[in-house]
N, C-alpha and C positions, 0 to 999 in steps of 0.2 A: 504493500500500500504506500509506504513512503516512497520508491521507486518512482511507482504512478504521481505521486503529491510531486515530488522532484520535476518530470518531465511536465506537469501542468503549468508549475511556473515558470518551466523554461519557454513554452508557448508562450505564455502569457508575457514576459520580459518580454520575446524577438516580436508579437503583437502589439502588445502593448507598452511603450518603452516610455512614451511622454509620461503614461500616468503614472509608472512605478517612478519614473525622476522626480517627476514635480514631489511624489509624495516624499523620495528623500532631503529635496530641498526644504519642502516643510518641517523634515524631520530633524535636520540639519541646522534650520533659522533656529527651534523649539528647543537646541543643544543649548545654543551660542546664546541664546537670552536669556536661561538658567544660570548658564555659566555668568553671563554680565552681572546679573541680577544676585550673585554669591559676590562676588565681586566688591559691588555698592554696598553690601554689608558690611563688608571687612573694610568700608572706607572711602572706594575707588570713587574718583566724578563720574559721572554718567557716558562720557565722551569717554575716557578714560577705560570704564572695565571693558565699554561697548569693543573698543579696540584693541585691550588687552586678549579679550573672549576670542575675538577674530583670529589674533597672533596664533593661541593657542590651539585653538580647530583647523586652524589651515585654511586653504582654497574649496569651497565648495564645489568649484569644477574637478579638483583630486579626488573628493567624495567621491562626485559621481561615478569618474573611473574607476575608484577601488571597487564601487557595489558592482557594476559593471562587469568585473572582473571576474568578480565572487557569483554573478550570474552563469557563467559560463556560455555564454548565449555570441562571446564576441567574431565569433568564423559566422555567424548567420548575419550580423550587423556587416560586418566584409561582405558579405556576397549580397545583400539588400543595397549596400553602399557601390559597387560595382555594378548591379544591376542598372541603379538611377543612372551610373556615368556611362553605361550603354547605350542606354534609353537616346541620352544627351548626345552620345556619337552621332547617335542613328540620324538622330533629328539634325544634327551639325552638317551631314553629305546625305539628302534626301534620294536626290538619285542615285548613289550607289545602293545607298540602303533597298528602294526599292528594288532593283536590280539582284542584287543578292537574295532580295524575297521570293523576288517573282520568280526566280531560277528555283531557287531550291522547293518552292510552296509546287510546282509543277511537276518537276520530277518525287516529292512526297506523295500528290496528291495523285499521281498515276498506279504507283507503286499500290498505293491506300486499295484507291479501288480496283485495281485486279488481284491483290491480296483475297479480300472479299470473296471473289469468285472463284479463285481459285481454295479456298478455305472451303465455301459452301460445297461444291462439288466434289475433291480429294480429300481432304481432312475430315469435314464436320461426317460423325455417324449416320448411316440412314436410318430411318424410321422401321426400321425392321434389325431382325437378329442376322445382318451382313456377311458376319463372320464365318458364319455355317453355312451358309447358299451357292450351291453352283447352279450354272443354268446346262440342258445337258446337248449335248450335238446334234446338229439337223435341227437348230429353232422353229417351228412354226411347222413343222413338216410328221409329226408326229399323229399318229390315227389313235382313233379311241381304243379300238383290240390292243396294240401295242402298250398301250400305257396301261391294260388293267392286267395284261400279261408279265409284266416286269414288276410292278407296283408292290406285290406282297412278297414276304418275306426276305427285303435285303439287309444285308449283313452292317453294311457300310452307314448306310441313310434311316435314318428314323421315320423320315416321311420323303416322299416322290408326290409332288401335286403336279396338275397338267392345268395350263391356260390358255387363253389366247385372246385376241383383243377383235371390238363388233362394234360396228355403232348402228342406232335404228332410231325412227322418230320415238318419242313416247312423251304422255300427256299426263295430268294427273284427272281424279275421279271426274272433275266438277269444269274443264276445260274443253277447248273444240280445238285448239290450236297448240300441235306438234311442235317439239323441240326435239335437237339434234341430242341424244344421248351416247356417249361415249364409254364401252363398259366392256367388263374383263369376265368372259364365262372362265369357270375356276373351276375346278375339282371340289368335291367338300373340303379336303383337309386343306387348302393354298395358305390359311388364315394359321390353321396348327404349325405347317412346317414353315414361315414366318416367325413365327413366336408374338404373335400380335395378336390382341383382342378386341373387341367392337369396346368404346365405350359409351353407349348406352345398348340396350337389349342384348342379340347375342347372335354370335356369329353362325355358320354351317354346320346340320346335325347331319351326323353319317345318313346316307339316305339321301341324301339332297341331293345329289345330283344321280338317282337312277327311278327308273322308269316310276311312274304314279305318283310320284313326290308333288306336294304343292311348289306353285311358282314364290319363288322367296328375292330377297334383293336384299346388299349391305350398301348404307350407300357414302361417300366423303362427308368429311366435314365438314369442308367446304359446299358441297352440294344443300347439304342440310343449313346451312346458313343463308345459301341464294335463296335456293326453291322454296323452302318452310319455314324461312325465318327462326330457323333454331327452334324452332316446338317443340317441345320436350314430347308432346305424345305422337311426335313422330311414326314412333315403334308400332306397328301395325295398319298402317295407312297404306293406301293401293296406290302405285300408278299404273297406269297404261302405258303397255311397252311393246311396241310391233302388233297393236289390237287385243293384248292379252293382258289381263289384270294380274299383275302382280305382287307380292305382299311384301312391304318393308322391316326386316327382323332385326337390324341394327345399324349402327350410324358408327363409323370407324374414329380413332383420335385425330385432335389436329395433328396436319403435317405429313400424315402417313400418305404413302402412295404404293403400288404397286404395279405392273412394271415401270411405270411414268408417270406423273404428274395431271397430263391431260387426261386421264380415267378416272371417272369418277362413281364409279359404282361397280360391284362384282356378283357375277349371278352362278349358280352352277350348271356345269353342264350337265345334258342328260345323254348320259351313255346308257342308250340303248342297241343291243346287238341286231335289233329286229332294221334299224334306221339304217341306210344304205350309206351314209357318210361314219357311222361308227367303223369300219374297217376300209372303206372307201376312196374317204380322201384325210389326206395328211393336213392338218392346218393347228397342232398344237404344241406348245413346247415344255418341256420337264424342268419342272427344279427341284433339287434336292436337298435337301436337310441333315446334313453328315452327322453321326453320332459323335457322341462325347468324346474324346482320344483319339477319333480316327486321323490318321493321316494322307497324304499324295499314296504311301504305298498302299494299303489297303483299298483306297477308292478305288485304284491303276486296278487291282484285283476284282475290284466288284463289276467293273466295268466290262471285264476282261467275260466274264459271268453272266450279265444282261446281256452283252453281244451274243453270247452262246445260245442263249435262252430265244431269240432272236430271229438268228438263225435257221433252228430247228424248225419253232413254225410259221414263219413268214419268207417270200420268195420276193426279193428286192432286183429292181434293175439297176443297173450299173449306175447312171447317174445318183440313183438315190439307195446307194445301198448302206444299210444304220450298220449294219454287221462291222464295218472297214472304219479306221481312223476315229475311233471312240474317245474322245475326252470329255472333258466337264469345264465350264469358265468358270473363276468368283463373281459372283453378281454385281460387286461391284464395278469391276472392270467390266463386266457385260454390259451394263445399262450408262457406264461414263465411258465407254473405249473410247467415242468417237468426239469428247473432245479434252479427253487427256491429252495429247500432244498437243493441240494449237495452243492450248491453254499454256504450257509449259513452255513452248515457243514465244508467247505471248510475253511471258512474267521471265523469260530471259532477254527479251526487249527492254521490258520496262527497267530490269535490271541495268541495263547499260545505259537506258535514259538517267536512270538514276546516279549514275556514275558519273556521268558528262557533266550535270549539275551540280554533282558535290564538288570536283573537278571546277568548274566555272565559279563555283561559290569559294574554295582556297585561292584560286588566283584573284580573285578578286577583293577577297578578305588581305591576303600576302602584300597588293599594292597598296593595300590602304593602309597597313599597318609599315609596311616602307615609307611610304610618303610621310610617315610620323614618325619617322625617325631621330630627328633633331627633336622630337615634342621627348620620346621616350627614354632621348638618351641623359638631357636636362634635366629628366625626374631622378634618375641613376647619382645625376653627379651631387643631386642634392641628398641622395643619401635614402631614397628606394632601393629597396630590397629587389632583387635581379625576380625572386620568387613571385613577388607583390605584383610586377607587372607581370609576367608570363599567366598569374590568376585571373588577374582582367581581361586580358585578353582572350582568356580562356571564357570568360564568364560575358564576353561582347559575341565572343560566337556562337555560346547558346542562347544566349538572349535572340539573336536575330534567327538559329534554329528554331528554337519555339515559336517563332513569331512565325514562320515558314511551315511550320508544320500548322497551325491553326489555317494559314493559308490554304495548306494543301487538304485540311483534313473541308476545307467550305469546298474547293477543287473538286474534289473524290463524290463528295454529296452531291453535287449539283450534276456531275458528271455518270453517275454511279449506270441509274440506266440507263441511261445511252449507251453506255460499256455493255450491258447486260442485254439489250436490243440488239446490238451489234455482234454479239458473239456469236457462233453457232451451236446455239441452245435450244434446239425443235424439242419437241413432246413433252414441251411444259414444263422444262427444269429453271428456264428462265427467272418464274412465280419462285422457285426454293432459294434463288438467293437473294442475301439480303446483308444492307453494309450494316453490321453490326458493332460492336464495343471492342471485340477484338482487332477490330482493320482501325477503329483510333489508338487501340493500344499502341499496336503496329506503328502506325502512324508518329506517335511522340516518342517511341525507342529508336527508330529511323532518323529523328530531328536531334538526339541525345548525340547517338553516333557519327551524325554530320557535324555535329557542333564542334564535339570533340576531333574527329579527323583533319578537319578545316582548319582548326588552330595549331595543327601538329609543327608545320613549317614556321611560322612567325613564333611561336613560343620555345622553339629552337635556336633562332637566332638571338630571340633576350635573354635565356638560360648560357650561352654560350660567348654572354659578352661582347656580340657582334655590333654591339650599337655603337654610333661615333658621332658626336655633334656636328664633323665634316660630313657628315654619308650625303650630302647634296654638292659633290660636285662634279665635276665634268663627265667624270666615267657614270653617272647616271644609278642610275640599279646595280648593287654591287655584282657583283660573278657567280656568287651563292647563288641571289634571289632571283635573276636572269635567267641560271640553268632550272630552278624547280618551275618559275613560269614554261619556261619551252616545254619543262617536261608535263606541266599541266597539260596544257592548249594540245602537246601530241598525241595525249593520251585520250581528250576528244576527240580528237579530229577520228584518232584510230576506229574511237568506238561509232562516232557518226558513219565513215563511210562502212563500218560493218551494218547499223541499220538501212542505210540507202541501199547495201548493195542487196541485200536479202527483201528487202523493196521492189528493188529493180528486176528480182526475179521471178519473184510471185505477179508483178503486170505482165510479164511477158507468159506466162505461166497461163492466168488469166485471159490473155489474149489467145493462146495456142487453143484453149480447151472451147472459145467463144468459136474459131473458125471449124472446130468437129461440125461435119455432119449429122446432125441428129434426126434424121430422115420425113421432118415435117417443117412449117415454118408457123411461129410461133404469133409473126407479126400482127395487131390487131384481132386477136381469139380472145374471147371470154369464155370463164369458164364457174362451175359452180354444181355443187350435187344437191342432187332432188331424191329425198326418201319419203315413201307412202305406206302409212299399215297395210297392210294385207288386208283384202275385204272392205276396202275402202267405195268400190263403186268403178265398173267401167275400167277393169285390169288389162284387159288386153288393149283398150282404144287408149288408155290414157298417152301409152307413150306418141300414137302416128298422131294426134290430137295436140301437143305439145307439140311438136318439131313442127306442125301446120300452121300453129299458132307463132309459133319462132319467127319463121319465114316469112311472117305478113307485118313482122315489127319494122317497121321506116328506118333503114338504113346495115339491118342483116341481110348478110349476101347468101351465106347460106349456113345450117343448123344441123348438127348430131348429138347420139348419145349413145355413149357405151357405158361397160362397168369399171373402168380402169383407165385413166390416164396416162397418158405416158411420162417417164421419167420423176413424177410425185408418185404413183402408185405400184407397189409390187404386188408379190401373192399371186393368186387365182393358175395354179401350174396343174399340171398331170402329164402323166404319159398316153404314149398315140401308138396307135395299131395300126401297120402299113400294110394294105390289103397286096398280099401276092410277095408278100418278105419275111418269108419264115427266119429270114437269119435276124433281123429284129422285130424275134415275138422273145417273150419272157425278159429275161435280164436285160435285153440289148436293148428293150424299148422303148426310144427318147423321148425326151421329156419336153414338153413346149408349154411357154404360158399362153394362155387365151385369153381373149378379146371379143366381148360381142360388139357388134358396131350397125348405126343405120345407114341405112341408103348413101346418105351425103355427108357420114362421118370421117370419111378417108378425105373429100374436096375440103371438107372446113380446114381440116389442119394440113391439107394441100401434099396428102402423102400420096406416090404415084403406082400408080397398077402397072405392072413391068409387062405383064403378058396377060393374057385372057380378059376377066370382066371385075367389075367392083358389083357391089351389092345391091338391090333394085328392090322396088318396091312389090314386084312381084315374087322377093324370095317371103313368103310367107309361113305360117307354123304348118298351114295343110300343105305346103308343098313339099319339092323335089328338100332333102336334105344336102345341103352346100357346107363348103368354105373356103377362105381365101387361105396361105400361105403366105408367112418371109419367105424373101429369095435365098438366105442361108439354108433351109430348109429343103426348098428346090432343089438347091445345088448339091449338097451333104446328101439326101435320097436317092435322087435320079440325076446326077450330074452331064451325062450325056443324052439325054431324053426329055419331052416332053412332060409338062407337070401337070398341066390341062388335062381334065379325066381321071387321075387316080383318085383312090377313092383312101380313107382313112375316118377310124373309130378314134373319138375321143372319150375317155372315162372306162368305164369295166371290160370285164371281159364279154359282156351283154350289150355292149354300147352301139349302138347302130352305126353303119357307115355311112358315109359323107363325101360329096364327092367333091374335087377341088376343081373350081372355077376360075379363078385368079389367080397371082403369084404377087407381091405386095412388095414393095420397096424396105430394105432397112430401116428400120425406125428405133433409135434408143428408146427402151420399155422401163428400165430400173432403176437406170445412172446414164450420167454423161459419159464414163469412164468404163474403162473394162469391156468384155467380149458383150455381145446384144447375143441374147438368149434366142430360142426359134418361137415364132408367134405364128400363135390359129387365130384367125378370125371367124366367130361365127354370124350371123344373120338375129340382128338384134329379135327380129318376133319369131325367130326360133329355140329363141331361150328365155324360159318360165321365169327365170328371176328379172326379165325388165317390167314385170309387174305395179315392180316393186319401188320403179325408180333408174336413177342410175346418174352419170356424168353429165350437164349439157357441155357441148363447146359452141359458138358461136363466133361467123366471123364476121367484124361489124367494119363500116366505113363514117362512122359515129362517133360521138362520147361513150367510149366503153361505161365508163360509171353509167351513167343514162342508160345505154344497155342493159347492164346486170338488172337495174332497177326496173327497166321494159318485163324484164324475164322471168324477177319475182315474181310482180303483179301478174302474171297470167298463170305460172303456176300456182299461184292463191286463188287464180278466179277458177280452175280446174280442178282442184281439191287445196278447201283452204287449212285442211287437218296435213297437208306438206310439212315437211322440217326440209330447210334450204342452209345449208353450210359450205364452207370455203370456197367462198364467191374473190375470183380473184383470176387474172389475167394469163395466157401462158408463158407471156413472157417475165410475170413474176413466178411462174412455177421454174422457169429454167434459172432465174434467179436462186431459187429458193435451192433446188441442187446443186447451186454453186459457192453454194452457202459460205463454207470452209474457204475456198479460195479466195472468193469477193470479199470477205471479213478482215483474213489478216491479210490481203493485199490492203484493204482500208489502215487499218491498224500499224503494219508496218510501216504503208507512207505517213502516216500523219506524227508515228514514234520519231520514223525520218526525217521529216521535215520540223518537228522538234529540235531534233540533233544537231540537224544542219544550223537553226535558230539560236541555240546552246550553245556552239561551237562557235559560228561568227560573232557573237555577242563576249566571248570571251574572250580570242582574239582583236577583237576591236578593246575591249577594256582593257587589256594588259598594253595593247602598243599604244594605246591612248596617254594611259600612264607615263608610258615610258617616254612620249612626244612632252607631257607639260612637264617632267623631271628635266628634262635637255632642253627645255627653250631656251637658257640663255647661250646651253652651248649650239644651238641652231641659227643663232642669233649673229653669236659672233663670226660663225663661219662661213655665212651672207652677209656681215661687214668685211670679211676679209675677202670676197669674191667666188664664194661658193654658190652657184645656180641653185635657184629653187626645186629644178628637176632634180638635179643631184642629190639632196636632200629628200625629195621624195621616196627614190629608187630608193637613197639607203635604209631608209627607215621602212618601206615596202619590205626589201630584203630581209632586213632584219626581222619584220613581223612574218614573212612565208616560211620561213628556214623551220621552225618545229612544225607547222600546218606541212610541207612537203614530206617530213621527216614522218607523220603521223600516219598520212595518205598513202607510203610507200608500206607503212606497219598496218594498217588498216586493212590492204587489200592482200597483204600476205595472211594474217591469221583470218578473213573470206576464206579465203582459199583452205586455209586448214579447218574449220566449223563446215565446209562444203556438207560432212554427214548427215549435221543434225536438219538441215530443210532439204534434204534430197527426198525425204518421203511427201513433201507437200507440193512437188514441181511436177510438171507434167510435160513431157518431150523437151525438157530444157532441164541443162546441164547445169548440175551448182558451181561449176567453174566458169559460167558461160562466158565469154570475154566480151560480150557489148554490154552484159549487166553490171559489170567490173568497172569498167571506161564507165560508165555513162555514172558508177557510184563518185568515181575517184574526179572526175572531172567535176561534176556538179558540187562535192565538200571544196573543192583547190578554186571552185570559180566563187565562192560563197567566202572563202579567206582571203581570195584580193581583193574583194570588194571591203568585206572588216577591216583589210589593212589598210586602203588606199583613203579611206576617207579621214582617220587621222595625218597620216602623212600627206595628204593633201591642206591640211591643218597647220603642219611642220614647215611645208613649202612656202607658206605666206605669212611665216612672223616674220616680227618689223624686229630690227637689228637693236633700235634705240629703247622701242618701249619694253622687249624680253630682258636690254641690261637694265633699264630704270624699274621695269620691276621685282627682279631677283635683289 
């Protein structure tokens, strides 16, 4: 307790110092007028003891020091006292001060917020038991038989749940008008082998996802706060979901998600063996829940055991065979792979911004503390402690640190989403970050360590004696503080041309993957999906009734609708049965995604029919069975032959044949990158699910916006119980897949063109410097017949020689990091030599310009007024 009592009054002394004084001065007068006042007894005159009393007590201002003393409080009055004469510096050279702010407050406040993001995503825990989850191979590709064939008794995994992700309109009781639901069919246990529980009601009872089971639903907590307003009696409330009433059993924690973010509700699946998609078709993926102690080897073993299991009774074709190349992912690399690396690329930018700026902030702080040189060497002679200044000055660069990181931490805030917008954060991870307490932690330990690094060089030079009330003369900046400026200014320059050049290759990078062919043309198409409950009214007319109504909008050229998009949408695959090609039946049976499409689906998006016909309004449900073919497809089949007339089963072994009427141009289906998979086209009103809905695209010569909005209102006026989502352009969808490239190409140039701004501005402030140190000697050596040019050059020279020196070290360690952006380049080499040239020329044309505009400064002082005023 005294300990505590101790440290309260040492707060209270370093806060409150006036009133603990005043009261020793009180305490002090109340001595000294006892003492008088004995004094006057034994004799004394009034004037007399008054002043004898004084003799005797001493200096009141020695009091105070002794309490003072006896405080122990005097290292906090130093550093409060150094503080204010900071304050005073700052205020004394406004524009350096700024300067050094706004450098270092940008490079904090970068740092801050992709800290942030990088935290949310890689560090912070997920909302589930992480640790224990793999996802298992073949995602998405898993059939019902398989996963209830593997499921029981493994050795390794305490739970195997199977999911996959749906979306469908759905309404609540008391509503007419459908919204887009985004939702996760799950196995019962998905929520067990999680280690997650509902918290309100309760999660999936065994049974729930097989045959007879009531329709049940978990839904987000986010959900439950849009939709119901948080209503507690939530739990048992219907909605309607694809026309079917469904029952709400629990409402999940905040935060929780499962696979992503943008789902917001899980139902179970019904595995029934009687349903033709239970062993059918493949669309689900496993995660598993490893038991307590298990490790890599035992999994590697259990694996080894499902494949077996597998095996025996399932016959897989080669493209998709589970039996081959079996491993498991950690979930969390599963669900962040794809943007662990930019992200890390990213926060290794921001890291060399950050450098360039602390860099920029010691040379800058270095002159200024040169330039005080005769101020600090005069403190010296008077009998300062060498220690005393090196503290101040230590305690001027945190002061203006701090002051910078408050900058940067307003920076990062204001800035924070637009980082977060900008990333490549799809399927709703975006919503999970958030700049939190730790990115300002972040933030003031960053402004600590600047503070301190920055004062390293100038508190070297005053611990070491270097001060001389001469240091102003003709040699300028002594030789010391010359070489650690070059060595600043080189060490930007270095790290600026490493961001430009990693800049420079992600545009060209950017530009390589914009000239692919992607076998459509995007220009002017709208685009937007249309979902309808089933049993809505009018299933078969709805679709040719819409594209009718399309085409009569002022200013559409012409209108389709499939079930898949190109390039935003994968999935929808199987294998195909080649009529008259025993040697690809069973295993060998390739595998193609499909595509329904109407009539004028291939003109909207302007993709070309290579041979035979496109799809007519006479291909109808009673008619002939058709489809069209990729030309990879063609060629990879019947390479020397005709394609026109073969006939080909999609789906079972029951599946009716189809005869191929067209042969369809390349069109990327899944990515801009990588091999394009083989594509069936079917005949949209020969397939039951356009019932249902599907993709419009439209091609307009219009206001797209005005468009979409044409497009709504007619699908409202045709069924206004529609749900209409991701209404949006194709050429924001090709955007949207270039996501990764177009990002940190944004990011890196603008890191770059930071550096480049970082770099000049420090090179301009050091030979700035170094032009007002030398005016008189500039002075006099244009009184003695030195040209102005001459003067310019030298002083030019002298400011390029470490920016040259930087630029040559800049583009050599490019060349050595070639590895780490080799995976985000595309047909461009990380050594390319015009992204090189075009880094190193644009930092070396950014440093003559810094240098030439002091030295153009240098070239026009007057000879008389630099000696009259040195």
């Amino acid at each position: 307790m005294s300990r505590l009592t101790d440290w309260t009054f040492r707060v209270r002394a370093l806060l409150g110092r006036r009133s603990l004084e005043h009261q020793i001065d009180h305490e002090f007068a109340f001595h000294v007028q006892m003492e008088a006042e004995k004094l006057e007894r034994e004799g004394w005159s009034a004037d007399a003891a008054a002043a004898e009393a004084r003799r005797r007590f001493g200096s009141d201002t020695r009091e105070r020091e002794r309490a003072r003393d006896a405080w122990g409080v005097n290292v906090g009055y130093d550093f409060l006292a150094d503080g204010r004469h900071a304050l005073r510096q700052m205020r004394r050279r406004p524009g350096f001060s700024a300067l050094a702010i706004l450098t270092l407050g940008l490079g904090i406040g970068a740092t801050t917020a992709l800290f942030a993001v990088v935290y949310a995503l890689l560090v912070r825990p997920l909302p589930f038991d992480s640790e224990r989850l793999s996802v298992f191979w073949f995602d998405y590709s898993w059939r019902g038989s398989e996963y209830d064939h593997i499921r029981e008794g493994s050795l390794a995994f305490d739970q195997i749940a199977a999911y996959s992700t749906w979306s469908e309109p759905y309404r609540t009781g008391s509503s007419d008008q459908s919204q887009l639901l985004s939702y996760v069919p799950t196995s019962a246990n998905l929520f067990d082998a999680l280690g997650v529980k509902p918290a309100l009601g309760s999660g999936f009872k065994p049974g729930d996802d097989r045959p007879g089971a009531e329709p049940v639903i978990v839904i987000s907590h986010g959900m439950w706060q849009q939709d119901f307003g948080g209503s507690a009696d939530v739990v048992g409330r219907q909605l309607i979901i694809g026309g079917k009433a469904v029952t709400i059993v629990g409402v999940m924690p905040p935060g929780f998600f499962y696979p992503t973010p943008e789902f917001r509700a899980w139902r179970p699946i019904i595995f029934d063996p009687a349903d033709p998609v239970y062993a059918g078709s493949g669309w689900l993926a496993l995660v598993g829940s490893a038991r307590d102690g298990i490790g890599p080897a035992q999994i590697a073993l259990e694996l080894k055991r499902i494949t077996s299991m597998l095996g025996e009774r399932f016959t897989y074709s080669t493209v998709w065979d589970k039996t081959k190349n079996a491993k498991v992912t950690p979930v969390r690399e599963y669900l962040l792979g794809n943007v662990r690396d930019p992200l890390l690329l990213l926060m290794g930018a921001v890291a060399m911004l950050l450098l360039i700026a602390c860099a920029n902030a010691a040379a800058l702080i270095l002159a200024r503390t040169t330039d005080r040189t005769g101020e600090l060497a005069v403190r010296l002679a008077l009998g300062a402690a060498h220690g005393r200044i090196a503290r101040q000055i230590v305690t001027e660069s945190l002061a203006l640190a701090t002051i910078a990181a408050l900058t940067g931490a307003v920076i990062a805030t204001i800035g924070f989403r637009t980082l977060v917008s900008s990333l490549p954060l799809q399927q709703g991870f975006g919503g999970t970050v958030s700049l939190g307490w730790q990115a300002f932690a972040i933030a003031f330990i960053m402004a600590l360590g600047v503070g301190l690094g920055v004062a390293i060089a100038p508190v070297r030079q005053v611990l070491r004696g270097r001060l001389d009330v001469r240091e102003r003369s003709e040699e300028g900046l002594r030789r010391g503080t010359r070489r650690v400026h070059a060595g600043l200014i080189a060490a930007q320059v270095t790290l600026a041309v490493m961001l430009v050049s990693g800049a420079s290759l992600l545009i060209r990078t950017v530009e390589r993957i914009r000239a692919l062919d992607t076998g459509f043309n995007s220009s002017r198409v709208v685009t937007l999906d249309v979902l309808r409950e089933p049993g809505a009214g009018n299933d078969d007319q709805f679709a040719p009734r819409l594209l009718e109504r399309l085409s009569a909008i002022p200013g559409v050229q012409s209108a389709g609708l499939t079930n898949r998009l190109p390039v935003r949408d994968g999935g929808w695959q199987g294998s195909v049965t080649v009529e008259g090609r025993p040697d690809l039946a069973g295993a060998n049976r390739p595998n193609m995604l499909y595509r329904t499409a109407s009539p004028d689906y291939l003109k909207t998006l302007d993709i070309e029919v290579k041979s035979g016909r496109g799809f007519t309004d006479a291909d109808r449900a009673d008619g002939e069975l058709v489809v069209l073919v990729s030309e990879s497809f063609a060629r990879r089949i019947w390479p020397n032959e005709s394609t026109i007339g073969k006939r080909v089963a999609f789906g079972g072994t029951e599946a009716p044949l189809r005869t191929i009427v067209g042969v369809v141009e390349e069109v990327k289906m899944t990515n801009l990158l990588g091999e394009t998979p083989f594509v069936l086209y079917l005949p949209l009103a020969q397939f039951p699910g356009a019932r249902s809905g599907g993709v419009v695209v439209a091609r307009t010569s219009t206001d797209m916006g005005a468009t979409l909005a044409s497009i709504r209102s007619v699908v409202a006026e045709l069924d206004k119980g529609a749900a209409i989502a991701r209404s949006s352009t194709m050429d924001a969808v090709i955007n949207t897949a270039l996501a990764e490239p177009l990002r940190l190409r944004f990011f890196l140039g603008l890191l770059g063109s930071l550096a480049l701004l970082l770099g000049a501005v420090g090179v301009y402030g050091v030979v700035s410097y170094a032009v007002a140190r030398r005016r008189a000697e500039f002075g006099i050596r244009m009184a003695l017949g030195a040209a102005p040019t001459n003067v310019l050059a030298h002083v030019v020279r002298g400011g390029m020689l470490p920016v040259v020196l930087g630029t040559s070290v800049g583009v050599l360690a490019s060349l050595g990091l070639s590895r780490v952006v080799r995976g985000f380049l595309f047909e461009t080499s990380p050594t390319d030599a015009l992204s090189l040239m075009m880094a190193a020329s644009t930092v070396l044309m950014a440093g003559v310009l810094a240098a030439v505009v002091p030295a153009w400064r240098a070239g026009r002082v007057s000879p008389v007024e630099s000696l009259r005023s040195d």
